[in-house]
Backbone bond lengths (Angstrom), bond angles and torsions (degrees), N, CA, C in turn:
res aa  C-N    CA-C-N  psi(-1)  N-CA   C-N-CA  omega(-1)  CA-C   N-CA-C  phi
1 X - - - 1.470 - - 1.520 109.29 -
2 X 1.280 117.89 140.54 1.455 142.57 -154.01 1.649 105.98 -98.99
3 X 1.190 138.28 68.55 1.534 127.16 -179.40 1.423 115.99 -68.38
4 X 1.160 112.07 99.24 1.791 108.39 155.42 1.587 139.30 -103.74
5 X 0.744 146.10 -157.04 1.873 140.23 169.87 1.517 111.37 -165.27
6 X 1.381 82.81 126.56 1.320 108.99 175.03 1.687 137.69 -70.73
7 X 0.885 108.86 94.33 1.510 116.15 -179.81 1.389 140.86 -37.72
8 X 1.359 142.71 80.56 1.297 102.81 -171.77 1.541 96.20 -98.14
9 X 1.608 139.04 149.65 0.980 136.86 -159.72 1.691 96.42 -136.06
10 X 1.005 120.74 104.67 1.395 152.33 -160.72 1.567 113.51 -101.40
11 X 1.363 128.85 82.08 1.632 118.77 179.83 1.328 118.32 -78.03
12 X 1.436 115.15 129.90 1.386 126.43 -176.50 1.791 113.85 -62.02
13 X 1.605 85.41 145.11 1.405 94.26 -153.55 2.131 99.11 -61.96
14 X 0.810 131.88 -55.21 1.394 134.32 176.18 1.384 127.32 -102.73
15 X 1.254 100.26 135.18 1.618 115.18 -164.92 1.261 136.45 87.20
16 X 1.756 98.29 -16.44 1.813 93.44 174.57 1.826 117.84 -68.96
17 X 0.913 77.86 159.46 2.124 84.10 -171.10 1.633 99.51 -131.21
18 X 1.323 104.18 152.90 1.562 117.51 -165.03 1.148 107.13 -93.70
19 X 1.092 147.07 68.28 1.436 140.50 -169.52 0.938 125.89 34.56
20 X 1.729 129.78 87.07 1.211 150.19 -162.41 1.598 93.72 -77.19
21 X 1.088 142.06 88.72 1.157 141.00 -165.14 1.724 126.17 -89.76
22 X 1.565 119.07 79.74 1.457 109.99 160.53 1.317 113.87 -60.42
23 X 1.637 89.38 -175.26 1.563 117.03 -172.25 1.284 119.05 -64.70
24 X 1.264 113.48 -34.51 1.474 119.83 -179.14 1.715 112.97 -78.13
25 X 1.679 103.02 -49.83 1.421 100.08 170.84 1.274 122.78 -53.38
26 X 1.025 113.68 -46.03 1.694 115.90 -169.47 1.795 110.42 -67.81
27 X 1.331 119.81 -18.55 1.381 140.38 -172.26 1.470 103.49 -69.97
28 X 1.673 107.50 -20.81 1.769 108.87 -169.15 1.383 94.66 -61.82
29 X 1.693 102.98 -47.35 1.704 95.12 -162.55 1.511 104.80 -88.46
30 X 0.655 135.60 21.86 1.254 139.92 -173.54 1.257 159.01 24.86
31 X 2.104 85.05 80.40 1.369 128.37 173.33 1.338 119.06 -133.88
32 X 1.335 127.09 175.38 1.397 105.35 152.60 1.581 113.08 -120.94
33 X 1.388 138.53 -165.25 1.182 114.36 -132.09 1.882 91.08 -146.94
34 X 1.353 95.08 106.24 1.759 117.39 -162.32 1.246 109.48 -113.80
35 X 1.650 114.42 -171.29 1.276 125.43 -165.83 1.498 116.32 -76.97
36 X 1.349 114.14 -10.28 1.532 112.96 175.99 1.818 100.04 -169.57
37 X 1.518 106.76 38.49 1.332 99.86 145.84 1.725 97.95 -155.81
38 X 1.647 102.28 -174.39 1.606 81.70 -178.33 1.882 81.77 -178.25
39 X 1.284 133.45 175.72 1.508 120.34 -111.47 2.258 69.94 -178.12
40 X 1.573 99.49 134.08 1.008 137.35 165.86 1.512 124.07 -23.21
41 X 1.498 139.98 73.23 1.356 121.97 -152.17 1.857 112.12 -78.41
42 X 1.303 113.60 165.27 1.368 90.22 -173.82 1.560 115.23 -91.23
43 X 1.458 104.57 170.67 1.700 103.61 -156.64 1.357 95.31 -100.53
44 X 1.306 142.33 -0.52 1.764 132.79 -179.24 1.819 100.23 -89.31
45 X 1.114 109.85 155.61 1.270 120.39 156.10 1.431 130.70 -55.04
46 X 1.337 120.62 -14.04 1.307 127.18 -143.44 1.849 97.19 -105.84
47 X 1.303 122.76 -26.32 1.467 165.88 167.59 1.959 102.25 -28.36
48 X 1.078 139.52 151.40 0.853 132.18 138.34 1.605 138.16 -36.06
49 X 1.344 135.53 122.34 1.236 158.16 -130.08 2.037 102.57 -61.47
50 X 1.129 106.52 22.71 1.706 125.64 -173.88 1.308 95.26 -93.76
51 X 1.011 124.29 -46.70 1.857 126.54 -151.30 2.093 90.04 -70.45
52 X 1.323 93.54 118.65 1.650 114.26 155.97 1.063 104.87 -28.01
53 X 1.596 124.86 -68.56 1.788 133.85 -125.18 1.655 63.34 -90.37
54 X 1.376 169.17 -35.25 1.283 128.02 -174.43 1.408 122.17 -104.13
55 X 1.583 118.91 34.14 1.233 144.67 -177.93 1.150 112.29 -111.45
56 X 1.415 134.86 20.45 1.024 161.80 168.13 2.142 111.11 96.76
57 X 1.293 124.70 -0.53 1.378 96.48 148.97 1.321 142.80 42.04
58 X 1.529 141.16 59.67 1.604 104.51 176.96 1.946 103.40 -117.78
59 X 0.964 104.25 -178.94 1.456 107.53 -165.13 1.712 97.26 -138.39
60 X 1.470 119.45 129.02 1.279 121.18 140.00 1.475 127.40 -77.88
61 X 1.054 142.02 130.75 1.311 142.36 -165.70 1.957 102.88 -109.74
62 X 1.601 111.31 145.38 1.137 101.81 -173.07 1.529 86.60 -142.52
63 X 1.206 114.19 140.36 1.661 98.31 165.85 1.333 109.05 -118.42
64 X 1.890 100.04 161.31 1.463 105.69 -161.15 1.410 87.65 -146.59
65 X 1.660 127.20 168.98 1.027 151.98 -171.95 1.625 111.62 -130.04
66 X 1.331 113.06 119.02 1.560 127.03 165.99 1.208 102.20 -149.53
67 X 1.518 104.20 -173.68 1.341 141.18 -170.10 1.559 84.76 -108.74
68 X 1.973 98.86 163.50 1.487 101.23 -160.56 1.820 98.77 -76.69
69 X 1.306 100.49 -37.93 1.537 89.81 -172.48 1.896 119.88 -38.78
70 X 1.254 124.23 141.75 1.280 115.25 -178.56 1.741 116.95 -81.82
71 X 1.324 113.76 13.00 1.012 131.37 -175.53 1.791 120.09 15.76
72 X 1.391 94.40 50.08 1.599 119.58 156.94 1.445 137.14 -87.28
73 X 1.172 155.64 114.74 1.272 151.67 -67.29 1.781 90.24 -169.90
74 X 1.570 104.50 59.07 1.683 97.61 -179.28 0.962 120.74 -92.89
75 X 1.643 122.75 151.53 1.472 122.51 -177.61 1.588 132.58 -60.22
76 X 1.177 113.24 153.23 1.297 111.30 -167.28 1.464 103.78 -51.81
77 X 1.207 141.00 -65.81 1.252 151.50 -176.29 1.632 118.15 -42.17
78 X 1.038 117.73 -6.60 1.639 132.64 175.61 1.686 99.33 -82.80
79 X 1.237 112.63 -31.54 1.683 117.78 -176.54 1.558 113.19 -43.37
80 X 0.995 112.56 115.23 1.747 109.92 -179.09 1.802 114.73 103.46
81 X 1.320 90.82 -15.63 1.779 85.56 -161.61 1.511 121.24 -98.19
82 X 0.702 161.78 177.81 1.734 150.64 -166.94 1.822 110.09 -103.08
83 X 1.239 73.15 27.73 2.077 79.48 171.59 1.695 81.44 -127.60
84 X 1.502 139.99 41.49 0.906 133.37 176.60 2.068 105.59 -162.64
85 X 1.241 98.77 -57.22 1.312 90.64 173.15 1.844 115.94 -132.63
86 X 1.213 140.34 175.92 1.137 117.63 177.66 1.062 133.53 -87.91
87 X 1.620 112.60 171.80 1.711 92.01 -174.01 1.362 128.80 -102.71
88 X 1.432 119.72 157.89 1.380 106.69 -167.77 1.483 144.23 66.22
89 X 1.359 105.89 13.18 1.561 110.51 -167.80 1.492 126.40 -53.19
90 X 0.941 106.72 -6.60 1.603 120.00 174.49 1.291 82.47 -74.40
91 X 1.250 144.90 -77.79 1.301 139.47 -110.20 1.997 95.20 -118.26
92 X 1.733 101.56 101.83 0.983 136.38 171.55 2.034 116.19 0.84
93 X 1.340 78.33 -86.03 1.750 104.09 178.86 1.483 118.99 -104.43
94 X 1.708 93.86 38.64 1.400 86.94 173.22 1.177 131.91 -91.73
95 X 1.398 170.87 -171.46 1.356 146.41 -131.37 1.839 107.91 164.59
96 X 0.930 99.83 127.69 2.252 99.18 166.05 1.419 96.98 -105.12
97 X 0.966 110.67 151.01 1.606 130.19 166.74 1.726 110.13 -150.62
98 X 1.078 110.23 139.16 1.197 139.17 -179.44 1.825 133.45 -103.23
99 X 1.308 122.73 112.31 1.291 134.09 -178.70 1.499 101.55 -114.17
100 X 1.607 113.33 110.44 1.511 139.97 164.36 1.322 106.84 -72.52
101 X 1.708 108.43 116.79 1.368 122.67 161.98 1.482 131.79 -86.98
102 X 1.513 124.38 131.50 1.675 107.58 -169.08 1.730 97.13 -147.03
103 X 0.680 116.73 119.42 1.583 138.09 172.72 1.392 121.30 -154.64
104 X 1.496 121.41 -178.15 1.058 139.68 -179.56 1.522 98.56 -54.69
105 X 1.915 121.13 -68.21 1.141 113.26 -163.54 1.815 92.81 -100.06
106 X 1.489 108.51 -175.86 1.430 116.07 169.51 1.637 114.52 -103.87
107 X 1.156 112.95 114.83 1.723 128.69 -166.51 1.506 97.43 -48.29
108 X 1.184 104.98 135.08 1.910 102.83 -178.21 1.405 87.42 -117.19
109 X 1.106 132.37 -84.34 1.684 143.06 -167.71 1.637 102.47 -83.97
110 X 1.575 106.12 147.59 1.628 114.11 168.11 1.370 104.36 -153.62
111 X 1.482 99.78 150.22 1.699 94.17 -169.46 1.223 117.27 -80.00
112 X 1.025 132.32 -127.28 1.877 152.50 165.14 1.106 101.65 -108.57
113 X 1.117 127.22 -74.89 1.745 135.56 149.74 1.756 101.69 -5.66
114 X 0.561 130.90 -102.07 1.880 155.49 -148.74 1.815 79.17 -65.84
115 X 1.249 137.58 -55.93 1.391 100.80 -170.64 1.403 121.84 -91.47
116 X 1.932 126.70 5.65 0.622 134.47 -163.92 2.069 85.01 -82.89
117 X 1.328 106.29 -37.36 1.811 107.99 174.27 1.181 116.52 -78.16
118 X 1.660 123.34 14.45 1.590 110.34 168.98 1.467 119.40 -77.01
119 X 1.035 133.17 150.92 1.050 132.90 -169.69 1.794 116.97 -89.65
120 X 1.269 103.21 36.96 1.561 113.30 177.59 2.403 91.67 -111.02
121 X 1.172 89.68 -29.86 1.641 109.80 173.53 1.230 110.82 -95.56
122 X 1.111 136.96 -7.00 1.292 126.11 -166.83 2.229 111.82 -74.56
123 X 0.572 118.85 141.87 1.672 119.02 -133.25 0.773 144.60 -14.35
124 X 1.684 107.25 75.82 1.290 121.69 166.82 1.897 105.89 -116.28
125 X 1.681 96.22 49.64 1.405 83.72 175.36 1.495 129.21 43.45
126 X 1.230 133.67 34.33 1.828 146.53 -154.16 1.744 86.07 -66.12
127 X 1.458 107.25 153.33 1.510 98.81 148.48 1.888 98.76 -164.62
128 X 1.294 103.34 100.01 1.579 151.71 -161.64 1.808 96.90 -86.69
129 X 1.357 114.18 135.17 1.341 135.30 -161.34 1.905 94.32 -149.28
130 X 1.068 121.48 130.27 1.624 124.08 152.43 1.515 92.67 115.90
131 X 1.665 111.86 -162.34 1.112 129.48 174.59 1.654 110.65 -133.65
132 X 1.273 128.11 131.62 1.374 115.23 175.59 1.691 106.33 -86.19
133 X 1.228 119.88 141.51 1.374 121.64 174.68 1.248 122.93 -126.55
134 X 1.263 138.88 115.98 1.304 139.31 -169.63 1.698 106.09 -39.74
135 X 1.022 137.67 120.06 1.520 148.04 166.82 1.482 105.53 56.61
136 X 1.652 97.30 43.91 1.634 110.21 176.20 1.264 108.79 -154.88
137 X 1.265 118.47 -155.01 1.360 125.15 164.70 1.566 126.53 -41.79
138 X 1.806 85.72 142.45 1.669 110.50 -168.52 1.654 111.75 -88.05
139 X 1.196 118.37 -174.67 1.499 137.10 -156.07 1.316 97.41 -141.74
140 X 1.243 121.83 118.31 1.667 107.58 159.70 1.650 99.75 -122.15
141 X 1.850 87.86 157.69 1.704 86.39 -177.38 1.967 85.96 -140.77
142 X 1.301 107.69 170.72 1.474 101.98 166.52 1.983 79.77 -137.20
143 X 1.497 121.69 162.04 1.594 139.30 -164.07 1.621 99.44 163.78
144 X 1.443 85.70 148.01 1.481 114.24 -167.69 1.294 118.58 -53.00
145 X 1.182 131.96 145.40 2.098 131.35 -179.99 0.938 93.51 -81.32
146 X 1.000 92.64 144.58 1.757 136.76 -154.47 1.340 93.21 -106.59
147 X 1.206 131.04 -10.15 1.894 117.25 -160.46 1.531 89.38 -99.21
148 X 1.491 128.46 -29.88 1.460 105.34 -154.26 1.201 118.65 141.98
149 X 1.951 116.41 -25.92 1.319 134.77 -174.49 1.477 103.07 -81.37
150 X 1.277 88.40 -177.39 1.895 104.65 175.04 1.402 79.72 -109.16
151 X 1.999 97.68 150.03 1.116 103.36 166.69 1.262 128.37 125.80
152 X 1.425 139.13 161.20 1.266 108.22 -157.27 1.835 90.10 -121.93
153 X 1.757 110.08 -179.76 1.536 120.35 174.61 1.296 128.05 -118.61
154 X 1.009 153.75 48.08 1.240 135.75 -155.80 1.722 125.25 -34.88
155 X 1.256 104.14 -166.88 1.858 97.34 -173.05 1.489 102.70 164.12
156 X 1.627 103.24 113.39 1.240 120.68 -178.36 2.030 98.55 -84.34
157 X 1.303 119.27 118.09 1.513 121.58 -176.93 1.602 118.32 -101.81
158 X 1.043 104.42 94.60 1.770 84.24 167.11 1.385 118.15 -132.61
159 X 1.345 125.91 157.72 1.544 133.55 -168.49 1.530 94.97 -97.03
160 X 1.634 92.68 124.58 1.443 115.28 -168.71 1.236 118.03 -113.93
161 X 1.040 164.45 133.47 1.543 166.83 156.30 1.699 111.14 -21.95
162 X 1.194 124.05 152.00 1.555 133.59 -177.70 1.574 115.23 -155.32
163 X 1.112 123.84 166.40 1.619 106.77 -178.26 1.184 104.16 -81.29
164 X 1.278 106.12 170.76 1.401 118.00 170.55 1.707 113.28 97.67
165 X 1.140 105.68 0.73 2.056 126.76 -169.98 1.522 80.86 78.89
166 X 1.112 171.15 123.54 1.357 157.08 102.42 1.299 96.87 -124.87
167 X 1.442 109.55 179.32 1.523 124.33 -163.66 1.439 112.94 -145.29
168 X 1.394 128.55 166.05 1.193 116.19 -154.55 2.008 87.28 -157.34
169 X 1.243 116.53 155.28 1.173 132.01 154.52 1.424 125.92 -73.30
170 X 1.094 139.60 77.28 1.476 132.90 174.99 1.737 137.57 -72.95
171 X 1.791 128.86 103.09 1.277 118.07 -144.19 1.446 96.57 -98.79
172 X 1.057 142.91 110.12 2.048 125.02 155.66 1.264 85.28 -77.26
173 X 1.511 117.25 144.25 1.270 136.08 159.89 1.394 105.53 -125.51
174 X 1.267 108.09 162.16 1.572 114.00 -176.77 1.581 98.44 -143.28
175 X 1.537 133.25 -175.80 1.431 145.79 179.98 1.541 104.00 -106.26
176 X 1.611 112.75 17.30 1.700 106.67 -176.33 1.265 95.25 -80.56
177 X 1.163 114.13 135.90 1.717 127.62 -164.32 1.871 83.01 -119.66
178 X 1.739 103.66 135.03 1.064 125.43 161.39 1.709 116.57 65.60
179 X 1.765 104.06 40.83 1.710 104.00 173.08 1.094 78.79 -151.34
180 X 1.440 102.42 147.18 1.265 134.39 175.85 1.597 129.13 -82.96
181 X 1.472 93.69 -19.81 1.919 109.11 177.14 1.478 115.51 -92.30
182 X 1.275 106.00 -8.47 1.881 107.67 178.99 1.400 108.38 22.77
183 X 1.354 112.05 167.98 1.590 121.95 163.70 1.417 139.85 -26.02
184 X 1.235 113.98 132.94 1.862 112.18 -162.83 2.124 78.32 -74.91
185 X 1.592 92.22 150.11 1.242 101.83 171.87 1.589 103.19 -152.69
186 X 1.373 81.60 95.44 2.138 108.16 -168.59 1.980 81.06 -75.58
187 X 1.541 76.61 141.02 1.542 84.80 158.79 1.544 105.61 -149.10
188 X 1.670 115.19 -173.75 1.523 105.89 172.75 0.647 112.12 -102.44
189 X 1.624 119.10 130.89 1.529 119.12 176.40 1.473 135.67 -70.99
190 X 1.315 114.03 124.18 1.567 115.92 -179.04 1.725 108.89 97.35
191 X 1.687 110.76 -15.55 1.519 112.76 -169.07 1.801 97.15 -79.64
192 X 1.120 123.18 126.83 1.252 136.53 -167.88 2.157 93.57 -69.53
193 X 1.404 130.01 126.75 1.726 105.80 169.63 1.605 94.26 -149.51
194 X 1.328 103.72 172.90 0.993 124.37 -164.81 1.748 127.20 -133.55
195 X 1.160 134.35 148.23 1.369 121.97 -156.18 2.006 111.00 -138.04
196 X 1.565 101.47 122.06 1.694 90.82 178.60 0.933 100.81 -135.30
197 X 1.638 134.74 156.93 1.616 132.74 -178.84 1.211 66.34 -120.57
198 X 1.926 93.92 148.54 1.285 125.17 177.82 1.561 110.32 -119.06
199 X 1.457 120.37 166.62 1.650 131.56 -171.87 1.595 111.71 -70.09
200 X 1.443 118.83 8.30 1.449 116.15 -177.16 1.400 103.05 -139.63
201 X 1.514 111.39 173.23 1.560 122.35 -160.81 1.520 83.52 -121.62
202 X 1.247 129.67 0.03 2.055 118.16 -170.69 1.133 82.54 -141.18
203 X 1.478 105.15 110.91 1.607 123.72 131.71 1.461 128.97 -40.65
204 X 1.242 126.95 -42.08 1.514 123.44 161.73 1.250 122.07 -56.69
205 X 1.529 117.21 -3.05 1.389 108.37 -166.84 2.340 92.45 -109.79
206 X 1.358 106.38 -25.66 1.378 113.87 168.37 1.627 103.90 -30.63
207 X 1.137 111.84 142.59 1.672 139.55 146.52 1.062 125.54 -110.76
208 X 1.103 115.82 170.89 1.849 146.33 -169.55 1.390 86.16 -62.75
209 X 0.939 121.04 -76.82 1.448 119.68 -170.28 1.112 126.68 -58.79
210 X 1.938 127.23 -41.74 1.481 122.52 152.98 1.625 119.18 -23.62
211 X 2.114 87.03 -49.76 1.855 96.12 -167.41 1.553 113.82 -41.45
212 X 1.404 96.70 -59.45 1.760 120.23 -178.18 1.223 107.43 -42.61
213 X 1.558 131.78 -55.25 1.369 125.65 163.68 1.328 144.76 -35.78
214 X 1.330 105.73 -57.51 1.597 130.72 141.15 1.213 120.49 -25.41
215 X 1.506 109.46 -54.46 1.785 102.30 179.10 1.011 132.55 -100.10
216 X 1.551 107.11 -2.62 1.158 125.80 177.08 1.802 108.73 -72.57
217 X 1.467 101.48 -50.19 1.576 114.48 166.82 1.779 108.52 -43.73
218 X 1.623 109.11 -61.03 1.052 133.33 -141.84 1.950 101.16 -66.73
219 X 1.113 96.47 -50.28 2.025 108.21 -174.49 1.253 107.90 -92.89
220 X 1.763 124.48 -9.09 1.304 124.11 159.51 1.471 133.51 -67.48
221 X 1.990 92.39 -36.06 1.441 77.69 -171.43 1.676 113.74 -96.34
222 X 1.677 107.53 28.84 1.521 128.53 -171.68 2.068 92.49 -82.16
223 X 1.836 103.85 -12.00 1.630 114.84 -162.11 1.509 98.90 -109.73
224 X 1.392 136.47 -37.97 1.046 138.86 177.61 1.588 114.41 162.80
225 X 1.544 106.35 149.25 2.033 113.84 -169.26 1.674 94.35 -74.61
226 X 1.159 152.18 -4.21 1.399 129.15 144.68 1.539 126.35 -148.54
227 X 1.088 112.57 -147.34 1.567 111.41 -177.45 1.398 129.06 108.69
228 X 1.395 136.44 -172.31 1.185 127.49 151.34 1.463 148.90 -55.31
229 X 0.984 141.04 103.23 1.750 123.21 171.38 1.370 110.00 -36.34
230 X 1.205 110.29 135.68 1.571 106.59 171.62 2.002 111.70 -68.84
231 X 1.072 100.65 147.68 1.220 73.30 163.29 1.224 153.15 -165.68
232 X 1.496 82.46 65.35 2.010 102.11 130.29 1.809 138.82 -79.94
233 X 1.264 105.39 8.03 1.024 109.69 -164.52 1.548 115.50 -75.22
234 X 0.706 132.28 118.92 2.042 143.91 -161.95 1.186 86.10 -110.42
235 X 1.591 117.33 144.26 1.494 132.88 145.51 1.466 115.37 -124.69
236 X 1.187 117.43 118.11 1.613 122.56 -172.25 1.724 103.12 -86.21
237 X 1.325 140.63 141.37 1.851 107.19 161.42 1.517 74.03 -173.99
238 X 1.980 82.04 161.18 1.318 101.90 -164.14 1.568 96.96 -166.06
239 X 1.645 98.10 124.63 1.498 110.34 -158.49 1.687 93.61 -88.63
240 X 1.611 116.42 154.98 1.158 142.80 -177.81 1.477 127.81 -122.06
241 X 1.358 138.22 163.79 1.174 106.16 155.00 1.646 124.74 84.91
242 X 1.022 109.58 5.09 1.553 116.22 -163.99 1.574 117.01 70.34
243 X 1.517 101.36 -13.70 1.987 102.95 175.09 1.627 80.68 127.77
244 X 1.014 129.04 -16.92 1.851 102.84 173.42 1.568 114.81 -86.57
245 X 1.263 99.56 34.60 1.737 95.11 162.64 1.712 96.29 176.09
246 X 1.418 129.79 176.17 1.340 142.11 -146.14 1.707 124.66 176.38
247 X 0.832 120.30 -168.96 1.250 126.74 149.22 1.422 124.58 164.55
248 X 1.313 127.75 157.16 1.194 136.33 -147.69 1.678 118.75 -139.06
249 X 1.332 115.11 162.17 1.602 96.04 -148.92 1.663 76.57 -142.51
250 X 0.827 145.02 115.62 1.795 140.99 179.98 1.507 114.91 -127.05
251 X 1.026 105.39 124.75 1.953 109.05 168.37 1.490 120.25 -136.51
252 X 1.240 101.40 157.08 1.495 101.94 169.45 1.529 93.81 80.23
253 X 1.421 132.26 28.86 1.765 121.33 125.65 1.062 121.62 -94.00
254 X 1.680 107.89 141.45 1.452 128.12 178.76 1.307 141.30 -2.41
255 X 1.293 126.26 92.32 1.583 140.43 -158.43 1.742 108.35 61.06
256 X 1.582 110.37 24.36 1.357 99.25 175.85 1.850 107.81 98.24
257 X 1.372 123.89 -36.47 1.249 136.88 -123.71 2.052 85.59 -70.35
258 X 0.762 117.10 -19.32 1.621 128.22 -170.09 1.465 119.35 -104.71
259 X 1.369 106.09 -29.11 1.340 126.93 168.56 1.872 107.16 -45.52
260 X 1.518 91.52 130.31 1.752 100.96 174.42 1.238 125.18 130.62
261 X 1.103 140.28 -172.12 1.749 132.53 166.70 1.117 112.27 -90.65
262 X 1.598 109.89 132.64 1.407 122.86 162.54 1.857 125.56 -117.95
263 X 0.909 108.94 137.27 1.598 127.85 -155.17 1.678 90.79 -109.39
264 X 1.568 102.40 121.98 1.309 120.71 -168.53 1.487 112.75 -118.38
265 X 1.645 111.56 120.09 1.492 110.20 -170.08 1.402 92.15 -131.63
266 X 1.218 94.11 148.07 1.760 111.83 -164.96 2.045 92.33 -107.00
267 X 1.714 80.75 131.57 1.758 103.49 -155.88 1.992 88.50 -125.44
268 X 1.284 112.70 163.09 1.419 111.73 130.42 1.511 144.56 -87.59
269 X 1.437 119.11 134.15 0.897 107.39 -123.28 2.364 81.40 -124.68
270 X 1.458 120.95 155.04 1.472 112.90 -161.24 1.323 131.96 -26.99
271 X 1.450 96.02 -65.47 1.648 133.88 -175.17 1.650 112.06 -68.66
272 X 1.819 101.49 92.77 1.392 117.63 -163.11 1.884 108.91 25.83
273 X 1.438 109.48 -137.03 1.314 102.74 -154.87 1.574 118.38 -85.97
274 X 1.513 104.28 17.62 1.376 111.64 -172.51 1.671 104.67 -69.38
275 X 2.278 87.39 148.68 1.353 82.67 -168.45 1.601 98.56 -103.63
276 X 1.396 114.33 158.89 1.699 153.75 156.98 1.352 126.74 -84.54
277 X 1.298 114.00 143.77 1.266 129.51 -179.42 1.650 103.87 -127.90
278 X 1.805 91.10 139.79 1.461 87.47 177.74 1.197 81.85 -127.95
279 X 1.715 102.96 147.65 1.594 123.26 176.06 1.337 104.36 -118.45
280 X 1.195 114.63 149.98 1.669 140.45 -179.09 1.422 126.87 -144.45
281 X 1.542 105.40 113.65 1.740 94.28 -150.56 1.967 103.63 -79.84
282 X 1.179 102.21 115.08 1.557 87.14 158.61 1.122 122.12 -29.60
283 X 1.869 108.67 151.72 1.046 118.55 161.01 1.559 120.60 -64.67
284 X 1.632 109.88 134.40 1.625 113.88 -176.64 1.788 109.10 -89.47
285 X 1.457 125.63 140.30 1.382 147.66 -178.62 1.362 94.73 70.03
C-alpha cells in the first residue's frame, strides 16, 4: 500500500505576490521574463524572491491512502503526447521550456522570424524555419547551448494553449546538433497546460505540497508574470506514480480561467538536470 497526502495549498490573504519575475528566475524555466511574455518561476523557497510559497503560503495537510496509480480518467487523445509521457527520452539532455504569452488578443500563428526574437532565443544565435500554429503546425529552429558547451540544439516549437484563453510558446529541445527537424513534440490539442522547473533532480523525492507549488506557479503564469494571488485561490494536489505524474484540483483563480483539473507529468525541465512538471487541465463536465 502506497501512502500519499493531500495538499490543500491555501494563499494568504495579504501580501502574497505572484511571481515577481526577474531575469534569472524566469531563466529556470527557460525564458526570460519581458514585456508580454514571461517564463516559469521556480517552485522551492530557496529561489529568488518570485516564489509564492515564500510570500506567505500556508498549507493544510490531510492525509489519504491510495494505490500509486493517480487514478485519473484521461482522454483518449492525450495518448502519445507529453501531457502523458515524457519527451524525448532517448535523447539525454533534452529539455521543454516554456515562453508565456499576454496581450490584448491570444497569439494563434508566429513566424520563424518572430520566434527566432523570443526571448527564450534571444542570443543564442536561433535560426527558425516554419510557422508555429496554434493546434497545428510546428516551428523548428536549431541555436547555440545555452549550458556552456560547443555546439548547437535543436527545438521542435509550437504555440500551445494555457488557462485563461492565452497562449504560450512551447520549446522540446534536444542535443541534435546540425538538423533542422529536432524532436517530434506531440502535444494535446486544444488542452490548455502549463510548465514549472522545480528545486530537485528526483521526482520520488516531490510532495503534495511541492506539487501545489508547481501549479500554482505553473497555471498562474498562463494569467500574468506578476501581481497578487487572489485570495481565494486553493490548490488541492497529490503526487502519483513515484512523482512522475500527479494531479491537481485548483479554484478560485480569476474569472475561473484556471479553475479545474490538472494532470501532472514529470518532464525535464532547463536549468541542468532539474526536473519539471507539465500540467494539462482536463477537460471540464
Amino acid at each position: 500500500m502506497h501512502t500519499t497526502r493531500t495538499v490543500r495549498h491555501r494563499i494568504a490573504r495579504h501580501g502574497a505576490q505572484l511571481l515577481a519575475l526577474g531575469a534569472t528566475a524566469a531563466l529556470v524555466a527557460g525564458c526570460g521574463a519581458g514585456t508580454d511574455s514571461g517564463g516559469s518561476a521556480p517552485a522551492d523557497d530557496s529561489q529568488a524572491g518570485g516564489s509564492h510559497a515564500a510570500t506567505g503560503a500556508q498549507s493544510d495537510v490531510r492525509a489519504a491512502t491510495q494505490g500509486e496509480e493517480s487514478g485519473a480518467t484521461l482522454p483518449e487523445e492525450w495518448a502519445g503526447t507529453i501531457s502523458t509521457q515524457p519527451f524525448a527520452p532517448e535523447s539525454p539532455s533534452s529539455y521543454l521550456a516554456m515562453v508565456t504569452l499576454h496581450g490584448d488578443q491570444a497569439v494563434h500563428e508566429m513566424s520563424a522570424e518572430e520566434i527566432e526574437g523570443s526571448e527564450f532565443l534571444a542570443g543564442a544565435d536561433p535560426q527558425c524555419e516554419g510557422v508555429a500554429v496554434l493546434d497545428g503546425d510546428a516551428a523548428h529552429c536549431t541555436f547555440t547551448a545555452m549550458d556552456g558547451s560547443d555546439g548547437e540544439r535543436s527545438a521542435e516549437v509550437r504555440l500551445v494553449h494555457t488557462g485563461f484563453g492565452n497562449t504560450a510558446l512551447l520549446f522540446g529541445v534536444t542535443e541534435t546538433e546540425g538538423q533542422m527537424e529536432g524532436a517530434e513534440l506531440p502535444v494535446a490539442a486544444g488542452a490548455p497546460v502549463g510548465l514549472q522547473t522545480l528545486g530537485t533532480e528526483d521526482v520520488s523525492a516531490v510532495t503534495d505540497e511541492d506539487l501545489a507549488d508547481a501549479a500554482t506557479s505553473a497555471v498562474m503564469l498562463g494569467y500574468a508574470n506578476d501581481g497578487e494571488l487572489p485570495e481565494e485561490l486553493t490548490v488541492d494536489c497529490e503526487v502519483a506514480d513515484g512523482g512522475e505524474h500527479g494531479q491537481c484540483e485548483l479554484t478560485g483563480t480569476p474569472d475561473g480561467g484556471g479553475d479545474g483539473s490538472w494532470y501532472a507529468t514529470a518532464q525535464h525541465g532547463y536549468d541542468g538536470d532539474r526536473a519539471a512538471y507539465l500540467f494539462t487541465q482536463l477537460p471540464q463536465g
